[in-house]
C-alpha positions as CSV (number, residue, x, y, z in Angstrom):
1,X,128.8,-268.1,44.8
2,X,127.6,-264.7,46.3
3,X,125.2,-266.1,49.1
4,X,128.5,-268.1,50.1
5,X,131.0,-265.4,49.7
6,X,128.6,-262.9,51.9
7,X,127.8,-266.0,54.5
8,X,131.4,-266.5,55.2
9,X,131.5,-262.2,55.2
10,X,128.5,-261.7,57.8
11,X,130.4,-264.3,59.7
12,X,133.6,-262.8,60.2
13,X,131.4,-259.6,61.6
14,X,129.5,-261.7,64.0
15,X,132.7,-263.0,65.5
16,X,133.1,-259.1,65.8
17,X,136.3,-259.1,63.8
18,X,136.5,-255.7,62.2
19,X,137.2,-256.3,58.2
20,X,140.2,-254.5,56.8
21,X,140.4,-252.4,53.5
22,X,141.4,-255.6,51.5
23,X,137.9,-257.3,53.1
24,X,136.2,-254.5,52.5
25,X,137.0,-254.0,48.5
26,X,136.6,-258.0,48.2
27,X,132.9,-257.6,49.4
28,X,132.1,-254.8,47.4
29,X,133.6,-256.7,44.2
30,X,131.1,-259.9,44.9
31,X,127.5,-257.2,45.6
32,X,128.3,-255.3,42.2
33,X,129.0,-258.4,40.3
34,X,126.0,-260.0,41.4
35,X,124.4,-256.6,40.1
36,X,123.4,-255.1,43.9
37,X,124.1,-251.8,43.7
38,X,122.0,-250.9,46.6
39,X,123.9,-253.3,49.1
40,X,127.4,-252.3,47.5
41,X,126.8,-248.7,48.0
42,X,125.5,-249.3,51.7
43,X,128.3,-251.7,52.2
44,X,130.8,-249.2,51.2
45,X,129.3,-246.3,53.1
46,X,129.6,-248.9,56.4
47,X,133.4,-249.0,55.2
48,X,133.4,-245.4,55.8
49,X,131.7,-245.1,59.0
50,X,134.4,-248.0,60.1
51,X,137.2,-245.8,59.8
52,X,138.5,-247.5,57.0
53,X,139.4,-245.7,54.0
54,X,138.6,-246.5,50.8
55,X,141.5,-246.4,48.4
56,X,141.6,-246.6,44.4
57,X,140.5,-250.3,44.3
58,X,137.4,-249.2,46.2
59,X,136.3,-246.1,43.8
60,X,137.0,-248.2,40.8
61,X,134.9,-251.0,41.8
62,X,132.0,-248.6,42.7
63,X,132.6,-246.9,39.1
64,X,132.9,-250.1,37.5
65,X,129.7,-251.8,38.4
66,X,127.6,-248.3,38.2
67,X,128.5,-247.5,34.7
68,X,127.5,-251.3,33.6
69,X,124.4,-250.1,35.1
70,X,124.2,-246.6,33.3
71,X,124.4,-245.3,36.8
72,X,126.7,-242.4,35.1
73,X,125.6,-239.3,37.4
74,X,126.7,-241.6,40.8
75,X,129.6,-242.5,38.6
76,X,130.8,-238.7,38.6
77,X,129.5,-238.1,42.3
78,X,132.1,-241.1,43.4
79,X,134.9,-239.7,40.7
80,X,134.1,-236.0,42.4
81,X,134.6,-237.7,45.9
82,X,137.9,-239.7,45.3
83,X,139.4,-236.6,43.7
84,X,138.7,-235.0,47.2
85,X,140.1,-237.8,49.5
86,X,143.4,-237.2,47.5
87,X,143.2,-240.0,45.1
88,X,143.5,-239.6,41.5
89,X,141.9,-241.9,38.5
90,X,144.3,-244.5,36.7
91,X,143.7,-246.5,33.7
92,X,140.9,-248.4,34.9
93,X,139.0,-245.6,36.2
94,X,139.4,-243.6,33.0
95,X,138.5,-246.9,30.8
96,X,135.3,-247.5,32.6
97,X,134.2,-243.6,32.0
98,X,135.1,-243.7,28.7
99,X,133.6,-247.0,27.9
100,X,130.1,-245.8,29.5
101,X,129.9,-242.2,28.4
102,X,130.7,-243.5,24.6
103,X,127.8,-246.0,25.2
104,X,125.2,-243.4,26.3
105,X,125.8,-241.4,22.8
106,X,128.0,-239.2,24.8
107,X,131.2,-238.8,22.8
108,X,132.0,-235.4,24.3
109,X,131.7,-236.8,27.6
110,X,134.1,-239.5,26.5
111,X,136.8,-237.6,24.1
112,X,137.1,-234.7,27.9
113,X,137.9,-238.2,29.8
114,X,140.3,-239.2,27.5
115,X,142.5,-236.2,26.8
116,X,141.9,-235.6,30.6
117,X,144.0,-238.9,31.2
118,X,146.2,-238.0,28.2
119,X,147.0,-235.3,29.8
120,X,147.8,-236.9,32.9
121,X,150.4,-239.2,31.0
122,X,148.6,-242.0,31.3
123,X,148.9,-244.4,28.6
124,X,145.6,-245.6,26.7
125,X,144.9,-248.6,26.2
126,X,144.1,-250.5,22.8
127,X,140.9,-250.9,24.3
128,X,140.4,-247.9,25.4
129,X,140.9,-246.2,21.5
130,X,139.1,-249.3,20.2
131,X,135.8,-248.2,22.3
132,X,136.0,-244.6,20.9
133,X,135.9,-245.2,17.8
134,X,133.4,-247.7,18.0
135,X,130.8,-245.8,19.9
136,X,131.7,-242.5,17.5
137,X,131.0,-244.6,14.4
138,X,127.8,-245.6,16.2
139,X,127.0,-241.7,16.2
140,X,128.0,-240.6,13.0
141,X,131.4,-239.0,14.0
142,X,132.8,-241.1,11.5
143,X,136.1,-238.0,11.2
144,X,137.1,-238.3,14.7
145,X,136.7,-242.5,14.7
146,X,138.9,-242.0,11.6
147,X,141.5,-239.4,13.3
148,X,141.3,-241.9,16.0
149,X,142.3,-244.6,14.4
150,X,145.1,-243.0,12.9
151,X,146.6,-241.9,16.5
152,X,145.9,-245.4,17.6
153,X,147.8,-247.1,14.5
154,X,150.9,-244.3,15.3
155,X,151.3,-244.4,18.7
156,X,150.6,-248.7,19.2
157,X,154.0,-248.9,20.4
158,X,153.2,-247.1,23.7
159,X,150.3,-248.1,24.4
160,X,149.6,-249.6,27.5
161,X,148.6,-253.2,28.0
162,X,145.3,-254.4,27.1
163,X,142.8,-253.6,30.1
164,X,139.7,-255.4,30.9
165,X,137.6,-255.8,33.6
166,X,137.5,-259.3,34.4
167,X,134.1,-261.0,34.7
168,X,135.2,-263.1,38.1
169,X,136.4,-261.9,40.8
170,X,140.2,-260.6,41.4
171,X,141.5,-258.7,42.8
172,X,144.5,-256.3,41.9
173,X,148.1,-257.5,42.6
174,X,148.5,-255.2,45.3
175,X,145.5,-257.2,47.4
176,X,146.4,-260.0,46.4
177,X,149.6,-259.3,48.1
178,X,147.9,-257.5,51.3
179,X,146.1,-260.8,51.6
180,X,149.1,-263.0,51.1
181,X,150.6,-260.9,54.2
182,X,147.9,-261.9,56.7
183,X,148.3,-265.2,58.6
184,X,146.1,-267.7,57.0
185,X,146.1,-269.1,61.1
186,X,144.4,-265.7,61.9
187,X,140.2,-265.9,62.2
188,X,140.8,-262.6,60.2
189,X,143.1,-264.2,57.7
190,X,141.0,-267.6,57.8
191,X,137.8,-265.8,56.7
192,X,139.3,-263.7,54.1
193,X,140.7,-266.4,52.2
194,X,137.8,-268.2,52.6
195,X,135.6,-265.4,51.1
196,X,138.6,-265.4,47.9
197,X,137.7,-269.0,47.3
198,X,134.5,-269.2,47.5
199,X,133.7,-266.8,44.2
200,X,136.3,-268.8,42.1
C-alpha cells in the first residue's frame, strides 16, 4: 500500500496544499515501514524547511524505524536534536533505545537509557524489562537479568501498559484526533484520510 499512500501524498502537494504536522508524521510512518530510510529522512528534513515542526510523534517515528535498522548513531543524533527543540523522550522513545542498544550487545548503553527514564518517573513497561533481560542473558550478565527480574516481579503492579510498536500503520490517539478535527469536505482533509485508508 505504500506506492498508493505516497500517490495520494504527492497529490495533495501538486494541488499545492501545504501538508500539516499530522500529514507530515503519517508520511514518515509509511517510508520507514516500507524500510526507506533515505526518503523518510529527506521527507522529514522537507518538514522542516516547511515551517512545520516536528513534535514527539515525529522523533519517535524517525527513532523507531532507524534502530530496526541498527542506524543507532542517527538514532542519538535525532534523540540529541529533539532534546534541543524542547521535547523530551516518553515511553516509546525510551523502549525503542533500549530495545536496540540491548540488541547490539550494548547492555550499558541500555541499563543508562533505562535508569535515565527511571529517573524521569516514567513507568517501564513489561516489555521494556522483558527485553533487558533477554539481551543481558544473551551476553552473559546473567546477575543483572536475574536482579532484573526480581525488580520486574516486585514492582508489576506499576508498570505501565504493555508497549509495542505496531507493524501497520497508526497513528497515536492524539492524531487520530487532529485528523478527526479536519473537515473530511476539505481537499486537505479529503487527502489525509485518504492517505489513512489506503495503508490499512
Amino acid at each position: 500500500m505504500t506506492d498508493k499512500s505516497l500517490t495520494i501524498y504527492n497529490h495533495i502537494k501538486r494541488l499545492k496544499l501545504k501538508p500539516d504536522l499530522v500529514t507530515y508524521n503519517i508520511v514518515l510512518a509509511i517510508l520507514g515501514r516500507a524500510g526507506r530510510m533515505d526518503d523518510m529522512l529527506l521527507e522529514f528534513a522537507s518538514m522542516k524547511e516547511a515551517d512545520i515542526i516536528p513534535d514527539i510523534i515525529s522523533y519517535n517515528t524517525l527513532i523507531n524505524n532507524l534502530q530496526k535498522l541498527g542506524q543507532l548513531d542517527l538514532c542519538l543524533v535525532y534523540m540529541k536534536e529533539m532534546r534541543e527543540s524542547g521535547l523530551q523522550p516518553d515511553l516509546r522513545t525510551y523502549t525503542a533505545l533500549i530495545e536496540s542498544f540491548g540488541r547490539s550487545g550494548n547492555i550499558e548503553e541500555s541499563m543508562r537509557f533505562f535508569n535515565e527514564m527511571k529517573n524521569r518517573r516514567i513507568r517501564p513497561s513489561i516489555y521494556v524489562y522483558r527485553s533487558l533481560i533477554n539481551n543481558s542473558k544473551k551476553v552473559g550478565k546473567l546477575e543483572v537479568a536475574a536482579c532484573l527480574l526480581e525488580e520486574m516481579n516486585s514492582s508489576a503492579a506499576n508498570l505501565s501498559p504493555r508497549l509495542v510498536f505496531r507493524k501497520k500503520l497508526v497513528t497515536s490517539d492524539s492524531s487520530l484526533k487532529d485528523l478527526a478535527k479536519v473537515s473530511p469536505c476539505t481537499e486537505l482533509g479529503v487527502g489525509r484520510f485518504l492517505l489513512v485508508m489506503a495503508i490499512h
